[in-house]
ZAMARBA-499753 format. One record per residue (C-alpha): residue in one letter; residue number from 1; x negated, z negated, y negated. Coordinates in steps of 0.02 Angstrom, whole numbers, plus 32768, in hexadecimal, padded with zeros to 4 digits. Layout:
N
  type  seq    px    pz    py
     A  NUM     X     Z     Y
...
//
This chain:
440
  type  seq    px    pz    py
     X    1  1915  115D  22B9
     X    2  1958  10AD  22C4
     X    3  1934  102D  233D
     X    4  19EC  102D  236F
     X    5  1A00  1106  236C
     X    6  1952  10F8  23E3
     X    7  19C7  1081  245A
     X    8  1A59  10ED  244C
     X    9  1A06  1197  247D
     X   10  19A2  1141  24FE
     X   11  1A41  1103  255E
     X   12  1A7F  11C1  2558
     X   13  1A04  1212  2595
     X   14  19D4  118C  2622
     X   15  1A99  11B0  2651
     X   16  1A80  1260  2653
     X   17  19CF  125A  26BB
     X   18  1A38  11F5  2736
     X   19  1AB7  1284  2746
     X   20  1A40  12F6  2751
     X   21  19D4  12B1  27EA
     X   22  1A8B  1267  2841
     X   23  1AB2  1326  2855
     X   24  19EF  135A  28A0
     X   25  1A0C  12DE  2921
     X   26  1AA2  1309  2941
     X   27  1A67  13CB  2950
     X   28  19CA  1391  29BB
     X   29  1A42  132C  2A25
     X   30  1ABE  13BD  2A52
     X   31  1A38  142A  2A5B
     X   32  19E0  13D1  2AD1
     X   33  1A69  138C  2B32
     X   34  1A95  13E3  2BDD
     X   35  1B41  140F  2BD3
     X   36  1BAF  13B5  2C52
     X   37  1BB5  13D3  2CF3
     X   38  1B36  1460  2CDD
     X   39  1ABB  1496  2D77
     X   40  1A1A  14AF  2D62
     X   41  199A  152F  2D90
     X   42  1970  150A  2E35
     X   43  1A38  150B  2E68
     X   44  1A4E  15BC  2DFB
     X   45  19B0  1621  2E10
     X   46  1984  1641  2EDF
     X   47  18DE  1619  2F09
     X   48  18CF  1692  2FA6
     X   49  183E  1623  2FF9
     X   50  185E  163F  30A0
     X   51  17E9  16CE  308E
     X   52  1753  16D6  3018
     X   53  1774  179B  301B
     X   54  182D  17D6  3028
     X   55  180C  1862  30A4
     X   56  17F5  17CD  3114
     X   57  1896  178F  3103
     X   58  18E4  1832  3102
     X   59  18B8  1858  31B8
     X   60  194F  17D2  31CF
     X   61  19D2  1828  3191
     X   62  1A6D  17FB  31F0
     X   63  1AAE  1872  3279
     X   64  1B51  1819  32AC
     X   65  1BB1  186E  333F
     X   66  1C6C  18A6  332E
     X   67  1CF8  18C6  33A6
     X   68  1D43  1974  33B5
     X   69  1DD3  19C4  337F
     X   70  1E35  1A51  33D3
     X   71  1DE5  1AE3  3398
     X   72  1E6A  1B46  3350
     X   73  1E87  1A97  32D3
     X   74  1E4D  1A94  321F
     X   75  1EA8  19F6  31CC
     X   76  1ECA  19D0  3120
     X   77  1E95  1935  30D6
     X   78  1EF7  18D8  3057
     X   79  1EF0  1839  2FEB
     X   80  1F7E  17CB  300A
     X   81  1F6D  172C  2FA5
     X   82  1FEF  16FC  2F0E
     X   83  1F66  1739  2E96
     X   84  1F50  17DB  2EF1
     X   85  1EA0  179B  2EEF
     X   86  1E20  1738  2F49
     X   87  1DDC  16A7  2F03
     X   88  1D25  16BC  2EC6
     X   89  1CF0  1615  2EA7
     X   90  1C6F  1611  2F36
     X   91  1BB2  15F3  2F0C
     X   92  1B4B  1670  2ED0
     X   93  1AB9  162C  2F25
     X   94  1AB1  15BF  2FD0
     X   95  1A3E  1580  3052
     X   96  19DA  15DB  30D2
     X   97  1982  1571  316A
     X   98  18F1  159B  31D2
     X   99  1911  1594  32B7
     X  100  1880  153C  32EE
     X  101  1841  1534  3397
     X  102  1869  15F1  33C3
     X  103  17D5  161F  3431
     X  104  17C7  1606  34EA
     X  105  17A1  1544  3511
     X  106  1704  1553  3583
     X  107  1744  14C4  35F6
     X  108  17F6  1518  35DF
     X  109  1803  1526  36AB
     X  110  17D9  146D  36C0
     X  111  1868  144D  3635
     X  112  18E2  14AE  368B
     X  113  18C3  144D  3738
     X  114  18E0  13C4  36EF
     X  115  197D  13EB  36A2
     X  116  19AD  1430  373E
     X  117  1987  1395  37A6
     X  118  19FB  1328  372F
     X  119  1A77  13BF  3743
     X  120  1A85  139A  37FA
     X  121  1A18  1418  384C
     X  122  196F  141F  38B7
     X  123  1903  1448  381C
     X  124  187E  14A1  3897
     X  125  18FC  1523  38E3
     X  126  18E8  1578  383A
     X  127  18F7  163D  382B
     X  128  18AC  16A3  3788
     X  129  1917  1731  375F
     X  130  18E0  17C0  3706
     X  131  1844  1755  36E5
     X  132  18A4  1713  365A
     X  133  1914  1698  369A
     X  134  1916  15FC  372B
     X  135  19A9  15F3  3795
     X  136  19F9  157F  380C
     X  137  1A8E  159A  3889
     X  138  1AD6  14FB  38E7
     X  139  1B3D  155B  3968
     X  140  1B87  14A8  39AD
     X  141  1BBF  146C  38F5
     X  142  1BE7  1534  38C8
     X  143  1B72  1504  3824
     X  144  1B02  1587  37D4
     X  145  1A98  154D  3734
     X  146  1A2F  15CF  36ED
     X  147  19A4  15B5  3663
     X  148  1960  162B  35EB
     X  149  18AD  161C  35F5
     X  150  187E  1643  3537
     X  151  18ED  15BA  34DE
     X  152  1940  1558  3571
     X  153  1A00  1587  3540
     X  154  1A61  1574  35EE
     X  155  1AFD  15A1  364A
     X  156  1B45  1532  36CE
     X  157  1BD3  1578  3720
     X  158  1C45  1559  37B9
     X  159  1C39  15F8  3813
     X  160  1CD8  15E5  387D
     X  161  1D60  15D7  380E
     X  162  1DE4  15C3  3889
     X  163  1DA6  1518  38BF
     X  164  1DCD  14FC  3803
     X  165  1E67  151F  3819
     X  166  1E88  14C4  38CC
     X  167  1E47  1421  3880
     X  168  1EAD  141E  37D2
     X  169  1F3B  1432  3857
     X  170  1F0C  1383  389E
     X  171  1EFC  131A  37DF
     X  172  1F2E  131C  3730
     X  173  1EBA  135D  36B7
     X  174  1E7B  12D1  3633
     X  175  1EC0  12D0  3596
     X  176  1E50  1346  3513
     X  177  1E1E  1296  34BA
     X  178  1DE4  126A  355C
     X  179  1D97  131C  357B
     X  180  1D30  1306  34D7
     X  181  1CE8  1273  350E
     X  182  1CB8  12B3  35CD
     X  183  1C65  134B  3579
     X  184  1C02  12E5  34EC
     X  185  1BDC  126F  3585
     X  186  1BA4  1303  3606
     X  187  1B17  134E  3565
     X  188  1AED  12A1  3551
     X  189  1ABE  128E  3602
     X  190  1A43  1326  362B
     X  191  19EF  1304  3587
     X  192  1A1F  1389  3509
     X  193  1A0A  1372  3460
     X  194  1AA7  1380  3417
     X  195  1AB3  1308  3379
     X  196  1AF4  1395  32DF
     X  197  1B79  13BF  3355
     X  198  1BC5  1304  3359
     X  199  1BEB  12F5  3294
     X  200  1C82  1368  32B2
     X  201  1CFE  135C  332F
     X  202  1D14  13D8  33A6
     X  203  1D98  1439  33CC
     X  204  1DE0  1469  347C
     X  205  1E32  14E9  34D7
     X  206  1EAA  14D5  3555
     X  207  1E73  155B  35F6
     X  208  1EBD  15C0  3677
     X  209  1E60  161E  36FD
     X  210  1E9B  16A6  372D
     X  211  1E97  1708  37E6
     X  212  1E04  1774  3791
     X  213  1DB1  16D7  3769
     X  214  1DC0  16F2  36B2
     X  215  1DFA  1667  3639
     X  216  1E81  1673  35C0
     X  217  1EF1  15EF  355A
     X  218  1F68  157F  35BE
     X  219  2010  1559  356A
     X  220  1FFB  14B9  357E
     X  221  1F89  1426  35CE
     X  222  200D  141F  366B
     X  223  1FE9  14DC  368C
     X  224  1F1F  14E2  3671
     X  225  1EA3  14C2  36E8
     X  226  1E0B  1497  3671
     X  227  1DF8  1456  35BB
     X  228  1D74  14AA  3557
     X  229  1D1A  144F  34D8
     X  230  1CB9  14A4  3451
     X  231  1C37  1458  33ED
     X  232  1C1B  149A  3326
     X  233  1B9F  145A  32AC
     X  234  1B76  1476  31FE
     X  235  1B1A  1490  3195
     X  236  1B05  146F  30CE
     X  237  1B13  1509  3042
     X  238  1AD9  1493  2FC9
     X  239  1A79  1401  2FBE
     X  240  1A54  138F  2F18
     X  241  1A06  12FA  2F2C
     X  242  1A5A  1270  2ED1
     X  243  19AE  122A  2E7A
     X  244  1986  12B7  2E09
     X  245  19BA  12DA  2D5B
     X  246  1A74  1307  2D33
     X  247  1AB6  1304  2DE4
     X  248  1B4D  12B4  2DCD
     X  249  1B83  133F  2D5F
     X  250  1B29  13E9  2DDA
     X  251  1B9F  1392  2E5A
     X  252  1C37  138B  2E01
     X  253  1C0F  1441  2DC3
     X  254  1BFE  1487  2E5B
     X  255  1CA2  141E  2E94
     X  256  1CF1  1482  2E1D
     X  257  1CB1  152F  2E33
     X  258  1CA8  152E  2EFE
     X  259  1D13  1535  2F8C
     X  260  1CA8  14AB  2FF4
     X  261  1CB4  1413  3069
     X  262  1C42  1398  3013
     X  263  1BE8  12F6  3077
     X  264  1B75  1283  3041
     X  265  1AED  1261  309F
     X  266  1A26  122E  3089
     X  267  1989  1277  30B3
     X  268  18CC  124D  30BB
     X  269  186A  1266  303A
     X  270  17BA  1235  3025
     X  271  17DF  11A5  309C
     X  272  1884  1172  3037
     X  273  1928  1185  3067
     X  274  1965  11F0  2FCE
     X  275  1A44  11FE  2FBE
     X  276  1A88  12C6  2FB9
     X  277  1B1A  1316  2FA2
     X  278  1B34  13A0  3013
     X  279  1BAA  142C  2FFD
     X  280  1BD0  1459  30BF
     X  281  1C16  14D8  3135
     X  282  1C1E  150E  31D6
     X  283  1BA1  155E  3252
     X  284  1C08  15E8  32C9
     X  285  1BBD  1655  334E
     X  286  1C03  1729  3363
     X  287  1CBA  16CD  3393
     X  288  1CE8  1640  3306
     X  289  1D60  1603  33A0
     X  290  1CE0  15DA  340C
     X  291  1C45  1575  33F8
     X  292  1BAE  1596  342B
     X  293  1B9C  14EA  3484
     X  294  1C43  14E3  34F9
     X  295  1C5A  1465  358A
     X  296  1CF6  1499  360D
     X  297  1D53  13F9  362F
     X  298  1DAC  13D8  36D1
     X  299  1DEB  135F  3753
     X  300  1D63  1302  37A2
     X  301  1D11  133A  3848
     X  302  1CFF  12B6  38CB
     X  303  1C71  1325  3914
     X  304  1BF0  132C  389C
     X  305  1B67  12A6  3862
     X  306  1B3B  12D6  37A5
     X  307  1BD4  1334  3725
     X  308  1C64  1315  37AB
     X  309  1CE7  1342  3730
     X  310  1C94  13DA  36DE
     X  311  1C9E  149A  370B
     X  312  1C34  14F9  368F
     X  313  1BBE  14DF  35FB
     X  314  1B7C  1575  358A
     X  315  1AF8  1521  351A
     X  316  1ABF  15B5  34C1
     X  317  1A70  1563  3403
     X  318  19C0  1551  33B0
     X  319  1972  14CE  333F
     X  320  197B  14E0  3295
     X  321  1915  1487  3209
     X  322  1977  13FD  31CA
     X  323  1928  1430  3110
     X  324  195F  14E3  30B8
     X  325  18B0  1558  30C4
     X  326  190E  15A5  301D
     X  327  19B0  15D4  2FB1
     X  328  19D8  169D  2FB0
     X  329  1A54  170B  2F38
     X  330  1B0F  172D  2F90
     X  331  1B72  17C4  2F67
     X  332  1C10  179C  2F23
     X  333  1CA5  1782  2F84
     X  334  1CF2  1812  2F20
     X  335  1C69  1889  2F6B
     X  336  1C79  1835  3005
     X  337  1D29  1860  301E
     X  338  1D06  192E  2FDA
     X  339  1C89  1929  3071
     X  340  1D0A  18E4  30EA
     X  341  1D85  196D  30AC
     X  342  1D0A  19D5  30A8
     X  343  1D0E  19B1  315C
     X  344  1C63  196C  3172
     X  345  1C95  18CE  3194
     X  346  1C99  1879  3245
     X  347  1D1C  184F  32AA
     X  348  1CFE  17B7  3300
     X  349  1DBC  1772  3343
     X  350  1E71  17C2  3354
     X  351  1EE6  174C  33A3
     X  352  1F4E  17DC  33D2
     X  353  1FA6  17A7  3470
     X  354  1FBC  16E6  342E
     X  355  1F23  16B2  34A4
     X  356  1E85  1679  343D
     X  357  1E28  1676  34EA
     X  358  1E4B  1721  3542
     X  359  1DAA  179A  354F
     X  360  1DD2  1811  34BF
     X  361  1E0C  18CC  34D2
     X  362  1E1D  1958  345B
     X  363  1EB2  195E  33F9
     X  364  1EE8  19E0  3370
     X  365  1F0C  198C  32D3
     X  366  1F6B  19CE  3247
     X  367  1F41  195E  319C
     X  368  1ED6  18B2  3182
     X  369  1F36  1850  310E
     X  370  1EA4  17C5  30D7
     X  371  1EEF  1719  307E
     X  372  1E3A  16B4  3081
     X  373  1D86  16BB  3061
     X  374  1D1B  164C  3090
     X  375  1C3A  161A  30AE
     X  376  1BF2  15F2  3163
     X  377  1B67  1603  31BB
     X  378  1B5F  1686  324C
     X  379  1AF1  165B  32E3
     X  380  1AF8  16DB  3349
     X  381  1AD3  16FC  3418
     X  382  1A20  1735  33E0
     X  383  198A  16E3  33B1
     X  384  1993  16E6  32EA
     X  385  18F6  16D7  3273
     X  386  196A  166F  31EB
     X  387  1A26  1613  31E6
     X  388  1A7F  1677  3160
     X  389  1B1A  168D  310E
     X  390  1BB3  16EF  313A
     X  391  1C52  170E  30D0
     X  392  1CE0  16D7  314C
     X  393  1D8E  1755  3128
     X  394  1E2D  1717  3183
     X  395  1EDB  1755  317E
     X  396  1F70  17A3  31EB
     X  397  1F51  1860  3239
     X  398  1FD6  18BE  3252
     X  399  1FC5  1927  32E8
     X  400  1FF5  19D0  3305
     X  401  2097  1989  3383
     X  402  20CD  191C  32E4
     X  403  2080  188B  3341
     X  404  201F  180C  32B9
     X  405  1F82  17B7  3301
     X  406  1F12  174B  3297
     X  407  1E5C  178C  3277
     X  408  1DB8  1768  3243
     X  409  1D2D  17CF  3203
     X  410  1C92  179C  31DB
     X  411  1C16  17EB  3145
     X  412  1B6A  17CB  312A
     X  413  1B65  1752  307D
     X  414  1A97  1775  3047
     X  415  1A84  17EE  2FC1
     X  416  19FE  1841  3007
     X  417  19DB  18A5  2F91
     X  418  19AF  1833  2F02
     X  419  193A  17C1  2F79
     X  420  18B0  17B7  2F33
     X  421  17F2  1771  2F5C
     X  422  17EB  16CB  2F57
     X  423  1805  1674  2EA9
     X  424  17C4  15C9  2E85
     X  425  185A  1564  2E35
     X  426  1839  14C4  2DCA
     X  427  1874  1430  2E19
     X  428  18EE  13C0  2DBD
     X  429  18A4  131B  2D86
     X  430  18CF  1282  2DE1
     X  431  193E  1206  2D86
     X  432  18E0  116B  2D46
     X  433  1936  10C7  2D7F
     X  434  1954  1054  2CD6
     X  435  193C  0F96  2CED
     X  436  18DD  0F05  2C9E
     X  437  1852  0EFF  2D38
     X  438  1816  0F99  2D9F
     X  439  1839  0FB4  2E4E
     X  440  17DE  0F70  2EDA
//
């Protein structure tokens, strides 16, 4: 072979090499590329830590309360969304959170005089009912606070309504604006901890009292004689911290793929403040229209020291760990919604008579027409282990005297039977920061 055939050949086949290790690259590189927007282990695969053993965790299974329904009622449930379908794009997997402080305190008497005290009664004329709770009566100021002894929830309540009534007769009410800031003020003032239930604002209520003494809903501000003001937090499904590997692209997956409210936010981790996305929702007690912090609003009384323009308080909420203990399997919404027509679901609010305040009686409904599905968490009036998820089912009822009232029924979201024992899932590496010079 010539010197110049040797050159020829040599070109070809250095082409050809080229080619040849261009396209293994290129497989190495797609094969060990992440897709887009794909999410990782940790945000597919539950890690059901709460528990080491899942018979632990099972002893939680939720037990949520429902109103009744005239007996001789057995409703239909229907689907009523242009699809004919509910959407399904909910997570598959969310976060559970530990209550922490749940025994009895062992100064919780001492605690509870002096929240009484800054409540404006003689902490010393103090009465134990039942041995589990302290109570105090203020005949002058018709005031009763009363303290459960185990976690310190409290009800203080005007006990003679009418004088409610007498004095709204005398002033205007404030404006709910107004009301909002007199109840944030009045928690603020006997030292409550209320801080996850200022991120979102509250709603109110407008309130009548009726001869009974019961409340309902006032027409309008003109006609009520106290505002109620309900307090909600939340609390996140979700949460990807913005420093690891790829999160740009889990949080613009699970944009896509879940019906969310989404903050940013940042946490402390190993002593640095560490950015997250959080995919959010609510926190709702047995009645999604009433909180389970709610501060009654009225006109101010002249007579009293300490909360002269507010009536009642029922603080009835636990702590929670501001860190998820672990991430647990849902059931689909599509099972979710069999079980509701199944009629295992539980009714939780029917706005039959127009009056979202009214003590609820039982009504005989004739079909459930559902138009939304949504994820919350469900704190109930008991003491619960964990915070966990509940599908939330809304829609129009038609009732049996062709009245329509809107509803909504609550489901229990963990699969419970595919928890598992705990499983140890691999964290996802934190992203290295480029740059010329390292950090300080």
């Amino acid at each position: 072979m010539t010197l110049t055939e040797a050159a020829f050949w040599f070109k070809r086949f250095s082409k050809i090499a080229i080619g040849v290790a261009l396209v293994a690259m290129l497989g190495i590189l797609i094969l060990w590329k992440p897709p887009e927007g794909i999410v990782v282990q940790k945000y597919i695969t539950p890690s059901c830590a709460c528990t080491p053993k899942k018979e632990n965790f099972l002893e939680n299974e939720l037990v949520i309360p429902s109103y009744e329904i005239v007996d001789s009622t057995v409703p239909s449930y229907e689907v009523q969304t242009e699809t004919g379908k509910l959407d399904d794009s909910l997570p598959k997997i969310v976060n559970v959170y530990e209550y922490t402080n749940l025994g009895e305190q062992v100064n919780a008497k001492e605690q509870a005089m002096i929240l009484a005290k800054k409540m404006g009664f003689d902490q010393d004329r103090v009465k134990k009912v039942d041995g589990k709770a302290y109570e105090w009566t203020n005949t002058k100021t018709k005031r009763k606070l009363t303290v459960t002894a185990v976690d310190l929830n409290f009800t203080y309540e005007t006990i003679d309504k009418d004088m409610v009534v007498r004095l709204r007769k005398t002033k205007d009410l404030p404006s709910t604006d107004e009301a909002i800031t007199s109840a944030t003020r009045a928690l603020n003032s006997i030292g409550v901890e209320i801080g996850e239930y200022t991120v979102i604002p509250p709603t109110t209520y407008r309130i009548n009292i009726e001869p009974d003494g019961q409340y309902t809903e006032a027409e309008s501000l003109l006609e009520a004689e106290l505002i109620r003001v309900d307090f909600y937090r939340q609390k996140s499904l979700i949460t990807v911290p913005m420093n690891i590997e790829g999160a740009e692209g889990m949080v613009a997956s699970l944009e896509k793929r879940a019906n969310m409210g989404k903050v940013t936010n940042s946490i402390l981790v190993n002593d640095q403040r560490v950015e997250v996305t959080e995919f959010t929702t609510l926190v709702f007690n047995d009645n999604p229209n009433k909180s389970n912090i709610s501060v009654y609003v009225g006109v101010e009384d002249s007579s009293l020291k300490v909360l002269k323009d507010i009536y009642q308080i029922d603080f009835k909420t636990w702590s929670i760990s501001p860190q998820s203990c672990g991430t647990y399997p849902l059931i689909s919404a599509d099972v979710a919604e069999e079980k509701v027509k199944n009629g295992q679901g539980s009714l939780v609010f029917l706005n039959y008579d127009k009056d979202q305040v009214a003590p609820y009686a039982p009504q005989e409904i004739k079909r459930f027409l559902i138009t939304s599905v949504s994820l919350i968490y469900y704190e109930g009036s008991n003491v619960q282990q964990y915070l966990q998820p509940v599908y939330f089912f809304s829609g129009v009822a038609e009732l049996k005297n062709s009245d329509k009232a809107d509803f909504h029924i609550y489901y229990p979201a963990i699969d419970y039977t595919n928890v598992t024992d705990e499983i140890e899932i691999q964290e996802v590496p934190v992203e290295e920061k480029g740059g010329l010079f390292p950090s300080s």
